[in-house]
VEXMARPA-918993 format. One record per residue (C-alpha): x, y, z; residue in three letters; residue number from 0. Coordinates in nm, 2 decimals, padded with zeros to 4 digits, always signed. Example, Ala and Ser with C-alpha at 12.3 -4.5 7.8 and 13.67 -1.06 7.14 Angstrom:
2
[pt [+01.23; -00.45; +00.78]; Ala; 0]
[pt [+01.37; -00.11; +00.71]; Ser; 1]
end
This chain:
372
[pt [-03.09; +00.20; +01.04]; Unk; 0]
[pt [-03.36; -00.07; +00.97]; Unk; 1]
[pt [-03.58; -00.17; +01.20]; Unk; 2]
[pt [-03.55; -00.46; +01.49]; Unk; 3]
[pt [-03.66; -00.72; +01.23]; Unk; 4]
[pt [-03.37; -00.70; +01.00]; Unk; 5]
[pt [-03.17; -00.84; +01.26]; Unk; 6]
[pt [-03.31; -01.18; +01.14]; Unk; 7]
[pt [-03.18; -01.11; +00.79]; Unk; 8]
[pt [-02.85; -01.20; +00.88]; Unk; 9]
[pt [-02.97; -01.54; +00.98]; Unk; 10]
[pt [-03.22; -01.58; +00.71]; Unk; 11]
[pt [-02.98; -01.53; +00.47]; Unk; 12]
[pt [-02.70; -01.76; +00.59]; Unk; 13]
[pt [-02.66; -02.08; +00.37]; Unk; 14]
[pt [-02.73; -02.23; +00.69]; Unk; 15]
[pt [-02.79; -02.60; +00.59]; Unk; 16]
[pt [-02.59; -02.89; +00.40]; Unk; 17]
[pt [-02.80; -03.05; +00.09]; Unk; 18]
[pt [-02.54; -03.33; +00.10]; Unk; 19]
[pt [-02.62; -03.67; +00.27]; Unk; 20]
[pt [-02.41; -03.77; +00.57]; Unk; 21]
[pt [-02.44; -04.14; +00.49]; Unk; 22]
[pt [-02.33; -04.06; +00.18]; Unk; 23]
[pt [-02.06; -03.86; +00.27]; Unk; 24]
[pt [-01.94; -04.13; +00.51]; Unk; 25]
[pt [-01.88; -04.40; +00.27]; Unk; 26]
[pt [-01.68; -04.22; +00.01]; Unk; 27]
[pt [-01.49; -04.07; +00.27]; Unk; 28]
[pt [-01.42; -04.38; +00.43]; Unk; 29]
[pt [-01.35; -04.52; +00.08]; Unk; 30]
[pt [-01.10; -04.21; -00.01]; Unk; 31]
[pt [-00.89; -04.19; +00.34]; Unk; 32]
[pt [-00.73; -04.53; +00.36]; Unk; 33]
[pt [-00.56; -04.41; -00.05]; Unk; 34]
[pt [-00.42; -04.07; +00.12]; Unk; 35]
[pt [-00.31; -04.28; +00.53]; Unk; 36]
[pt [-00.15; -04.54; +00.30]; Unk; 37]
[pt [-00.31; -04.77; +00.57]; Unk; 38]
[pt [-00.63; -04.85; +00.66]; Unk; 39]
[pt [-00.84; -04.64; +00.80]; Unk; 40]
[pt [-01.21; -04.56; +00.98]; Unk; 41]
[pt [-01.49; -04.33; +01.03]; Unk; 42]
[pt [-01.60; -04.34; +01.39]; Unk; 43]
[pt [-01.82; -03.99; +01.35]; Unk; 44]
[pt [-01.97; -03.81; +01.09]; Unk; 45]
[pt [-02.13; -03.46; +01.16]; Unk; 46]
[pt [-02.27; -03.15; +00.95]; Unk; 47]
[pt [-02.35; -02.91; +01.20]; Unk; 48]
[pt [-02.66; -02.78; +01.17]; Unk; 49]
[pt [-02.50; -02.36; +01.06]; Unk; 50]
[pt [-02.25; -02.38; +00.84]; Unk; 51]
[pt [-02.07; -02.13; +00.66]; Unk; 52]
[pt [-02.07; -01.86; +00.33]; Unk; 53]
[pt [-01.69; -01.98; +00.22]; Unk; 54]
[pt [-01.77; -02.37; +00.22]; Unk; 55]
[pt [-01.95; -02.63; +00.42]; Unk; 56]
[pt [-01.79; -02.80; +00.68]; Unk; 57]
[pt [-01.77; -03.16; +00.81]; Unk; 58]
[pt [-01.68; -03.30; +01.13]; Unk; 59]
[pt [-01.51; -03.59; +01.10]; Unk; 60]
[pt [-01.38; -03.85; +01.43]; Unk; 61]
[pt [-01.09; -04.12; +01.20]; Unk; 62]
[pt [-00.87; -04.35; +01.28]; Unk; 63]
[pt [-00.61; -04.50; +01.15]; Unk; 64]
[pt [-00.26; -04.69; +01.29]; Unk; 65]
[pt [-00.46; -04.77; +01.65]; Unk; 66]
[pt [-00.45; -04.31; +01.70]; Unk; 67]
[pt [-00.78; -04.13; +01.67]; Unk; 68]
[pt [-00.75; -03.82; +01.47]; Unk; 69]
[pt [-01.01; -03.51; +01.52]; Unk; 70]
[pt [-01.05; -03.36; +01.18]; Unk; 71]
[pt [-01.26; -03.11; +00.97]; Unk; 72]
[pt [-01.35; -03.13; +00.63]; Unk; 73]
[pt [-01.40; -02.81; +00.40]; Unk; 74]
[pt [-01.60; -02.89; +00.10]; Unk; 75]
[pt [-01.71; -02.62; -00.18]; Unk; 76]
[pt [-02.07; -02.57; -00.21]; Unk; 77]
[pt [-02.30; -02.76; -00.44]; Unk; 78]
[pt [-02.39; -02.52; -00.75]; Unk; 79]
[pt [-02.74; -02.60; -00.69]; Unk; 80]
[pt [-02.73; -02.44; -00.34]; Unk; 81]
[pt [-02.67; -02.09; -00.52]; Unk; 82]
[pt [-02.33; -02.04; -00.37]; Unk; 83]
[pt [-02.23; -01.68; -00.20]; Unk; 84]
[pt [-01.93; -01.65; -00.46]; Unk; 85]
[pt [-01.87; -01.77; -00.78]; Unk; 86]
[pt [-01.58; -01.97; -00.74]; Unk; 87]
[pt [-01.43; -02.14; -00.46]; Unk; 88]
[pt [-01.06; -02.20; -00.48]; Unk; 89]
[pt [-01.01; -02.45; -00.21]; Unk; 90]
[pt [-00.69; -02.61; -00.29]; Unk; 91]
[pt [-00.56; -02.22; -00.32]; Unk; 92]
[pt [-00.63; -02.16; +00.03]; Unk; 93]
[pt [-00.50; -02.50; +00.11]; Unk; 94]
[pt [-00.18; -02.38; -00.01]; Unk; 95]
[pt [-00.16; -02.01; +00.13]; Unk; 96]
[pt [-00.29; -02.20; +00.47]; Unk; 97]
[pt [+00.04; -02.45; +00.46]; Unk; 98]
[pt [+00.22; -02.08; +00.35]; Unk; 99]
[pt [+00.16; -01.91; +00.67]; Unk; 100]
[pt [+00.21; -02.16; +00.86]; Unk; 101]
[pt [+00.55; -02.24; +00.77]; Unk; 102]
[pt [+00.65; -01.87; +00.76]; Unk; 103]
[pt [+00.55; -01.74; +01.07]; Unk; 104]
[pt [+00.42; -01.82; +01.40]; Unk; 105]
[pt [+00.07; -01.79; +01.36]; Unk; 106]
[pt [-00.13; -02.06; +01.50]; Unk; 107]
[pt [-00.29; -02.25; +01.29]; Unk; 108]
[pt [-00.51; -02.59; +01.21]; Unk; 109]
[pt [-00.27; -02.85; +01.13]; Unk; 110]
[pt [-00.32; -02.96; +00.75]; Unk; 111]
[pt [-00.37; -03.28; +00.64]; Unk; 112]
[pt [-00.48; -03.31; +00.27]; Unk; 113]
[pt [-00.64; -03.09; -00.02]; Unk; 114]
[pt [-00.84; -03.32; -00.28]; Unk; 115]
[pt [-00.93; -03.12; -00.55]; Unk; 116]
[pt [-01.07; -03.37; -00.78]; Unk; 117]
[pt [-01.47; -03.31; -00.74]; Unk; 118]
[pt [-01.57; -03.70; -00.83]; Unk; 119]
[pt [-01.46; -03.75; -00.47]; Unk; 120]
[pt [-01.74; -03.54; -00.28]; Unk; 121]
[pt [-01.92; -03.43; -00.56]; Unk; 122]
[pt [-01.67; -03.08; -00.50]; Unk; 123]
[pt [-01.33; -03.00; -00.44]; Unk; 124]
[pt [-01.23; -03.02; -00.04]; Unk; 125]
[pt [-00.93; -02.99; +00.21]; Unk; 126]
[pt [-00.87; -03.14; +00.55]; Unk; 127]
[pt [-00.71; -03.03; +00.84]; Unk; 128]
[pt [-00.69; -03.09; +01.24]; Unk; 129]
[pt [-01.00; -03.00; +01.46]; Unk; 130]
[pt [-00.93; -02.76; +01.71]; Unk; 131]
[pt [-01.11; -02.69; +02.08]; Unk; 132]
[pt [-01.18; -02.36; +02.18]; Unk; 133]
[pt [-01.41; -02.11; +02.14]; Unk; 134]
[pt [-01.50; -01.84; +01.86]; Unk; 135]
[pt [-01.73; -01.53; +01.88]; Unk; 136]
[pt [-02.10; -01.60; +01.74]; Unk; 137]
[pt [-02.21; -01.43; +01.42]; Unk; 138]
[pt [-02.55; -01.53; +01.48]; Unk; 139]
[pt [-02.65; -01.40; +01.75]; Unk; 140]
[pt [-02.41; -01.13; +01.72]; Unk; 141]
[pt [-02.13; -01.19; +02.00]; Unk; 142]
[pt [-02.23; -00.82; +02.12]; Unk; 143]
[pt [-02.54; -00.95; +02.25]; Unk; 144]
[pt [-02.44; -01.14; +02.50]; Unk; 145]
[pt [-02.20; -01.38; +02.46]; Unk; 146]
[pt [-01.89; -01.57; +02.62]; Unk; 147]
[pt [-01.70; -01.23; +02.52]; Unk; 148]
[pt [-01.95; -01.03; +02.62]; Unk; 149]
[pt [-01.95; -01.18; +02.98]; Unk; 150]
[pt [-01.58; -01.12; +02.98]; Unk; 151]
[pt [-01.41; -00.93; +03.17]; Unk; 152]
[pt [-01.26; -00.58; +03.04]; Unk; 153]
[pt [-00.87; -00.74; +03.08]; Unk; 154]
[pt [-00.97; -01.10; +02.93]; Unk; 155]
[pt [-01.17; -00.88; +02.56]; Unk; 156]
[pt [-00.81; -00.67; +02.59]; Unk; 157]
[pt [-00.64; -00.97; +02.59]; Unk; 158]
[pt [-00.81; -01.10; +02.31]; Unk; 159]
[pt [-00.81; -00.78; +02.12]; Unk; 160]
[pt [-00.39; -00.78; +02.17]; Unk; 161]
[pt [-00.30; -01.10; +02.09]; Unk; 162]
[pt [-00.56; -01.13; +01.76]; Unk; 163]
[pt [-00.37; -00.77; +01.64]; Unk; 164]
[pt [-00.06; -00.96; +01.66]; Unk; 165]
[pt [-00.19; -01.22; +01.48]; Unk; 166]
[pt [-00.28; -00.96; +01.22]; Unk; 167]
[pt [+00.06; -00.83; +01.22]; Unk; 168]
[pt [+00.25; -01.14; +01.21]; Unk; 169]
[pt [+00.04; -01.26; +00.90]; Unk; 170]
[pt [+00.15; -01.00; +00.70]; Unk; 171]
[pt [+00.51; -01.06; +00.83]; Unk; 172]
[pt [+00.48; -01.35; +00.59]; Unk; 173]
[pt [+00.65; -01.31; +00.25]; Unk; 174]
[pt [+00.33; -01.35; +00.00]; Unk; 175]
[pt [+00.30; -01.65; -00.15]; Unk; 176]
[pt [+00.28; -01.46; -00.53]; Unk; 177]
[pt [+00.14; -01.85; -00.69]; Unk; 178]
[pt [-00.13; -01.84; -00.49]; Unk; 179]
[pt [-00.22; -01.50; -00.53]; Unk; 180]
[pt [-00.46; -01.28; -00.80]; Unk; 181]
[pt [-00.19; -01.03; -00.90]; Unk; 182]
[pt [-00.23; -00.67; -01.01]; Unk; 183]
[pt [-00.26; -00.63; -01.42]; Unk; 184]
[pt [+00.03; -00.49; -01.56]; Unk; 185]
[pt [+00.01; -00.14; -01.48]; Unk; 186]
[pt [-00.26; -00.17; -01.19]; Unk; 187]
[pt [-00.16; -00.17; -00.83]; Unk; 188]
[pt [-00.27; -00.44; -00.60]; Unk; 189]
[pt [-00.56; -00.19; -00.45]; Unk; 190]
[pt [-00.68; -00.13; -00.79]; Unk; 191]
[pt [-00.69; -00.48; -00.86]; Unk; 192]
[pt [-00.88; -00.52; -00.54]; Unk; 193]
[pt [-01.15; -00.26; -00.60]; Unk; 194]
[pt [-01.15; -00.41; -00.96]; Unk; 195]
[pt [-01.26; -00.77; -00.84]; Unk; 196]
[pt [-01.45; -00.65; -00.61]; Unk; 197]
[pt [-01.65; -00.47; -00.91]; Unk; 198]
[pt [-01.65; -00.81; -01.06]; Unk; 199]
[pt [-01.77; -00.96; -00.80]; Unk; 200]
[pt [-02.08; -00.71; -00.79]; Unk; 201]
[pt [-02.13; -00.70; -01.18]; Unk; 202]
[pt [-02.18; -01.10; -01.09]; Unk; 203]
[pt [-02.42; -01.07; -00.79]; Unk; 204]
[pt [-02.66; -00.81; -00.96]; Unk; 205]
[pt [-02.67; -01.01; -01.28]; Unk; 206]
[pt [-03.02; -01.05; -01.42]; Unk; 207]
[pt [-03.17; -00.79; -01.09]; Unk; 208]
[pt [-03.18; -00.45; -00.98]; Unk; 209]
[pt [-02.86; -00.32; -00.84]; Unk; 210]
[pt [-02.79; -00.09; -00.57]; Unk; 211]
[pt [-02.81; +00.25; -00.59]; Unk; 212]
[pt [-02.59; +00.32; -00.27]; Unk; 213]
[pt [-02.31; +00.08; -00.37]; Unk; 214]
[pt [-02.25; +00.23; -00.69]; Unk; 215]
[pt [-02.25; +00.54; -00.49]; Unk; 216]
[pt [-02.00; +00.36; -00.28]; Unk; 217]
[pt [-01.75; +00.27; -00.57]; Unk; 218]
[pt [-01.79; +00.63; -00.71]; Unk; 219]
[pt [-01.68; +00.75; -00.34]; Unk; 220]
[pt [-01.39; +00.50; -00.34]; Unk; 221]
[pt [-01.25; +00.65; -00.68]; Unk; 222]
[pt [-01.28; +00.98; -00.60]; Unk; 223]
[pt [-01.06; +00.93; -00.24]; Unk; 224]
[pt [-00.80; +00.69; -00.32]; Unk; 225]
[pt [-00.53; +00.69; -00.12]; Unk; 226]
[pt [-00.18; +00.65; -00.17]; Unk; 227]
[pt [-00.13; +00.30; -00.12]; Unk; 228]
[pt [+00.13; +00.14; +00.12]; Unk; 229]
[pt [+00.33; -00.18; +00.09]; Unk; 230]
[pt [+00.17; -00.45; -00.07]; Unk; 231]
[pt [+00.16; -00.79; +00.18]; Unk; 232]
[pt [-00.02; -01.12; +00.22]; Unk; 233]
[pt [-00.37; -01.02; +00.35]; Unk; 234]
[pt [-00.60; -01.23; +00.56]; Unk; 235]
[pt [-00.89; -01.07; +00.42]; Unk; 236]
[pt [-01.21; -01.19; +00.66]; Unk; 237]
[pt [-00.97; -01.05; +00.95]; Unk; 238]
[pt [-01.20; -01.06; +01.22]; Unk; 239]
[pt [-01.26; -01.29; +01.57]; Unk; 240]
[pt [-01.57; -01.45; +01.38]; Unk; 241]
[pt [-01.28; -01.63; +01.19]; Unk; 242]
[pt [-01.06; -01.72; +01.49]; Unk; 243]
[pt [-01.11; -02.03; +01.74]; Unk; 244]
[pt [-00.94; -01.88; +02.08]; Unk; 245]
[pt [-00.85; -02.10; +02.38]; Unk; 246]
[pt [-00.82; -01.89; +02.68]; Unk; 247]
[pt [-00.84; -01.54; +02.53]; Unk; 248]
[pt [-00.57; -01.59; +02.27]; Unk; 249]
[pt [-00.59; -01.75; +01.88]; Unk; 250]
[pt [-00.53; -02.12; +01.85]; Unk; 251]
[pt [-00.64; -02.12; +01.51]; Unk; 252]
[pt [-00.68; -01.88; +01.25]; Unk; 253]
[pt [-00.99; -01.96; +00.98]; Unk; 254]
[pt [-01.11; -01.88; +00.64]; Unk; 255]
[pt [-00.88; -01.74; +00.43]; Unk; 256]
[pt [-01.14; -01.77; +00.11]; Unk; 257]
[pt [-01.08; -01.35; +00.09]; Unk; 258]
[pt [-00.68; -01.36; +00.14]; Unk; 259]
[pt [-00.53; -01.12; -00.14]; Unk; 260]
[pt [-00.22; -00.92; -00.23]; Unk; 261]
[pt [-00.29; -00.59; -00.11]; Unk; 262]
[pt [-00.21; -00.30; +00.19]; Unk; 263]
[pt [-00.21; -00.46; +00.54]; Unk; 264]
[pt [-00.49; -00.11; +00.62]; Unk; 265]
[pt [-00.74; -00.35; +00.44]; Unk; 266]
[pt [-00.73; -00.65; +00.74]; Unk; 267]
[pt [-00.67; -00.35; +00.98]; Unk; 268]
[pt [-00.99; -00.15; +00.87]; Unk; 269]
[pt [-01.19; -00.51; +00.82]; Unk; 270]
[pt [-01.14; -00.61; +01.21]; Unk; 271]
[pt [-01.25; -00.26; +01.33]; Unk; 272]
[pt [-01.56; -00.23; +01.06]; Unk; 273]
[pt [-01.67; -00.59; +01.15]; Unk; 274]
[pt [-01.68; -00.52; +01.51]; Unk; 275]
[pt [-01.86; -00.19; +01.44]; Unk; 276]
[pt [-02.14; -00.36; +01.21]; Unk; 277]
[pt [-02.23; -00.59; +01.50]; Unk; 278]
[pt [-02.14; -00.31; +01.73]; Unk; 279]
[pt [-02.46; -00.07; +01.57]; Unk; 280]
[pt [-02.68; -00.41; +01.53]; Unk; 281]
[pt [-02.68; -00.42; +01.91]; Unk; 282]
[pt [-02.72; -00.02; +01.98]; Unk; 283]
[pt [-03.04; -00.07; +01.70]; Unk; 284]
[pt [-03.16; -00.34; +01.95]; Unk; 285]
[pt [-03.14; -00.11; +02.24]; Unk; 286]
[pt [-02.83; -00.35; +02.39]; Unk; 287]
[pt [-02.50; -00.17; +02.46]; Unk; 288]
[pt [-02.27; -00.41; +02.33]; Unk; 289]
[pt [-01.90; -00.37; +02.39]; Unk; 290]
[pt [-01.86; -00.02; +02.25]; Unk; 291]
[pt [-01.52; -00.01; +02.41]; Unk; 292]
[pt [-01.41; -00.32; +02.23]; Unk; 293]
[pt [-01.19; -00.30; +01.90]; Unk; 294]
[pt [-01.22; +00.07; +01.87]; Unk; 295]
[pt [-01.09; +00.22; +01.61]; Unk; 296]
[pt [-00.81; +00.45; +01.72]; Unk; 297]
[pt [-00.70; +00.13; +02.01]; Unk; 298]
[pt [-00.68; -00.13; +01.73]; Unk; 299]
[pt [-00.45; +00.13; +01.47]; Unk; 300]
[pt [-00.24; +00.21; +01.79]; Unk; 301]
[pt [-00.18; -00.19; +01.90]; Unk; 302]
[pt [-00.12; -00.27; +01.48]; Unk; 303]
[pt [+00.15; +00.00; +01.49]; Unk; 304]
[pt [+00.30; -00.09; +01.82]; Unk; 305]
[pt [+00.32; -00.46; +01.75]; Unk; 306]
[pt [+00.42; -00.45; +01.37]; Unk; 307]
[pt [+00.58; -00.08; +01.33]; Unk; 308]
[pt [+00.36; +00.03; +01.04]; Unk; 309]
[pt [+00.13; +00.28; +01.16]; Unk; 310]
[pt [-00.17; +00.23; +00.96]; Unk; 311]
[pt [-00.30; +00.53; +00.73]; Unk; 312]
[pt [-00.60; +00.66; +00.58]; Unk; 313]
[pt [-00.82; +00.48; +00.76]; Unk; 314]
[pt [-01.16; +00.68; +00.68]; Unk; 315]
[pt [-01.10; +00.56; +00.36]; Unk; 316]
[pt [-01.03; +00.18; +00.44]; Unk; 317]
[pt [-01.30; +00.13; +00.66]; Unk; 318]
[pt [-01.54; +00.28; +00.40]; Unk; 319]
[pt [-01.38; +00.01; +00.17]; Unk; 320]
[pt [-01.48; -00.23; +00.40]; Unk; 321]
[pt [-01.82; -00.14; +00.46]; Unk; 322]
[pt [-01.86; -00.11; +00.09]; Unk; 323]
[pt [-01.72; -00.48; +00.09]; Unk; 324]
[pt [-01.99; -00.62; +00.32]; Unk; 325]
[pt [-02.24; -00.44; +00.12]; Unk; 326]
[pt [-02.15; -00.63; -00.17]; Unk; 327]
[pt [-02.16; -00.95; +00.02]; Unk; 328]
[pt [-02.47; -00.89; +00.19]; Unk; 329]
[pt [-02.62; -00.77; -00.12]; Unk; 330]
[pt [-02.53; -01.12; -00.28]; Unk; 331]
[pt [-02.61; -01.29; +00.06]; Unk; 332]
[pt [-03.01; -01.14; +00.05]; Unk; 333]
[pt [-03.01; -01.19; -00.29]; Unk; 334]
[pt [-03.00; -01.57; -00.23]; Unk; 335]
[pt [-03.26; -01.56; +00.07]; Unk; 336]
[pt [-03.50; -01.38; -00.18]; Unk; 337]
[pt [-03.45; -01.69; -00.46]; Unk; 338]
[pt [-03.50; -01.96; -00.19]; Unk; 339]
[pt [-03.80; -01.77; -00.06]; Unk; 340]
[pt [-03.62; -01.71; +00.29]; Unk; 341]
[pt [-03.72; -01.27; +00.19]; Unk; 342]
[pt [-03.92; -01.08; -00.01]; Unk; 343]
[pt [-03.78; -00.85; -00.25]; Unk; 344]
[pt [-03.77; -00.48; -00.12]; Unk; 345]
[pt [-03.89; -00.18; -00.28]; Unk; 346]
[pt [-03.59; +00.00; -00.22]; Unk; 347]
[pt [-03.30; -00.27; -00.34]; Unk; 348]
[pt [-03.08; -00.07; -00.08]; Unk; 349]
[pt [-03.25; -00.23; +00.17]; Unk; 350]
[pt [-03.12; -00.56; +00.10]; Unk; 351]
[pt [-02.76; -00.38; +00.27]; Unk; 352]
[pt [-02.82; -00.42; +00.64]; Unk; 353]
[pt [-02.57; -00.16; +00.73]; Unk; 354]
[pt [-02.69; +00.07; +00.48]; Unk; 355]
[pt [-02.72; +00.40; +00.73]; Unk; 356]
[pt [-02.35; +00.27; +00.85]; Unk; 357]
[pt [-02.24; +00.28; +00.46]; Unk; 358]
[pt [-02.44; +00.59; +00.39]; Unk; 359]
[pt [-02.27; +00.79; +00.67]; Unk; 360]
[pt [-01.94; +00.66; +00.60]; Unk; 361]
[pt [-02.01; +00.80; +00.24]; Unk; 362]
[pt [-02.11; +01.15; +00.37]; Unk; 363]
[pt [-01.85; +01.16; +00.63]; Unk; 364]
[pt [-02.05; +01.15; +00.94]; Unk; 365]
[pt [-02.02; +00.83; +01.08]; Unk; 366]
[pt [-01.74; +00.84; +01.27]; Unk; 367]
[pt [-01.85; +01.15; +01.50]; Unk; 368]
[pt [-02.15; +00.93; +01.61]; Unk; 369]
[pt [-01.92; +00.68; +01.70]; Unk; 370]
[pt [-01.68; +00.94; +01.89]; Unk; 371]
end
């Protein structure tokens, strides 16, 4: 593992701050929401909190309009000039597959207002829905180092773990919205697909640099274990409690869907157990236990099957997948810390992967019995 100063990477390496002005902002918002009320309309509070997130920024907004006061966020897409995590941001897709869910199923969610994807507005595409109070599990610090979870108790975290499975479960109850949706090439299955973009998505991030020697390891290992793929549903995609507001131990609204895809539910399955594990180890690496009863592996595939009546399979692979995933991401993540001078370029371009001994023993089949 690397040592206790990579912890900061994670932070470092977060586009953590807004390049857009608020004033700004305020005026041609308050010049754009009285065309969508049909009424006039006001801007009582403005805010860009100060960490914002990899999928788009966010705004928090106070309106009124019709004498009621309305609580609102506002998801904007990234300016190009702040070197942007991915390369495309689709926010009136998840608009759309956010409105999906929500009339399909029961899973709580924000309520939706409007998607304005006509850039001259913000300078970028954006959506906006309903602010909603509660509490979600820090990313930085980790929630495993101390945290309103961590000061839990074990009932209240099994509560939680329960009731954000059968959030899991219900989501993929929903019949997948096939419009909103990358589909498989003719002749590729949706996994395929999914392995293929995610190949794209790397061929992207390590243009015009050094790539990494393990992740290429990683998509070798990935072809040479495939599995035989289940059901294809509507997948969350960043399934994890980083991306869930929860009001008294339970989900009151579900977040970022920038990842949602066609695919086998075992990828949002294996992404809420690897998630937990990669903060999991960055708390054993600083000496702190954690919550290694939390989200284990083998609790979370028996709750999924109990509550949806899939039993999840091959999950040595999946969670491989995953970690190969993040390593992607936090490839691309570190790669935009080093061009804004927030890291220095390793030696060893592996490095820039924070959970590269996680990866590295998934790949040789080891990991697991440490964690056992």
């Amino acid at each position: 593992m690397p040592n206790n100063d990579s912890l900061n990477a994670n932070e470092v390496a977060r586009p953590t701050s807004s390049r857009r002005d608020p004033d700004w902002l305020r005026g041609r918002l308050a010049d754009w929401l009285p065309t969508v009320v049909g009424a006039p309309a006001t801007i009582t509070r403005l805010e860009i909190p100060s960490a914002n997130g990899m999928s788009s920024e966010t705004i928090v907004v106070d309106a009124e309009w019709e004498g009621v006061a309305h609580p609102l966020v506002v998801r904007v897409a990234p300016m190009p000039e702040s070197d942007p995590v991915f390369p495309s941001y689709d926010l009136d897709r998840q608009f759309a597959i956010i409105g999906h869910v929500a009339s399909s199923t029961y899973v709580a969610l924000p309520s939706l207002y409007w998607s304005e994807p006509d850039p001259a507005r913000l300078g970028a595409p954006f959506f906006v829905m309903g602010r909603v109070d509660g509490l979600v599990p820090p990313d930085v610090m980790p929630y495993t180092f101390g945290s309103w979870v961590t000061e839990a108790g074990a009932e209240q975290r099994a509560t939680l773990a329960e009731k954000t499975i059968e959030t899991l479960a219900m989501i993929h109850s929903a019949p997948p919205p096939m419009e909103s949706l990358d589909l498989p090439a003719p002749g590729e299955t949706p996994l395929r697909a999914h392995v293929r973009r995610l190949r794209e998505f790397y061929t992207w991030a390590s243009a015009g640099r050094a790539g990494s020697g393990l992740i290429e390891r990683g998509f070798a290992w990935v072809d040479a274990h495939f599995p035989v793929e289940s059901d294809a549903v509507l997948t969350w995609g960043d399934a994890r409690i980083g991306n869930v507001i929860y009001q008294d131990f339970t989900p009151a609204a579900v977040l970022d869907w920038e990842m949602a895809a066609y695919g086998p539910r075992e990828l949002d399955v294996a992404w809420l157990i690897f998630l937990h594990r990669f903060f999991q180890d960055l708390a054993e690496m600083a000496g702190l236990p954690g919550l290694p009863d939390f989200l284990r592996r083998d609790d979370v595939a028996e709750a999924y099957r109990r509550t949806s009546g899939h039993e999840p399979r091959d999950l040595d692979f999946y969670t491989t997948y995953a970690a190969l995933i993040h390593a992607v991401v936090m490839f691309r993540i570190q790669s935009r810390a080093i061009h804004f001078g927030q890291a220095e370029e390793p030696a060893d371009t592996d490095d820039m992967i924070l959970h590269r001994a996680t990866l590295e023993a998934m790949l040789a089949g080891t990991y697991w019995e440490k964690v056992r």
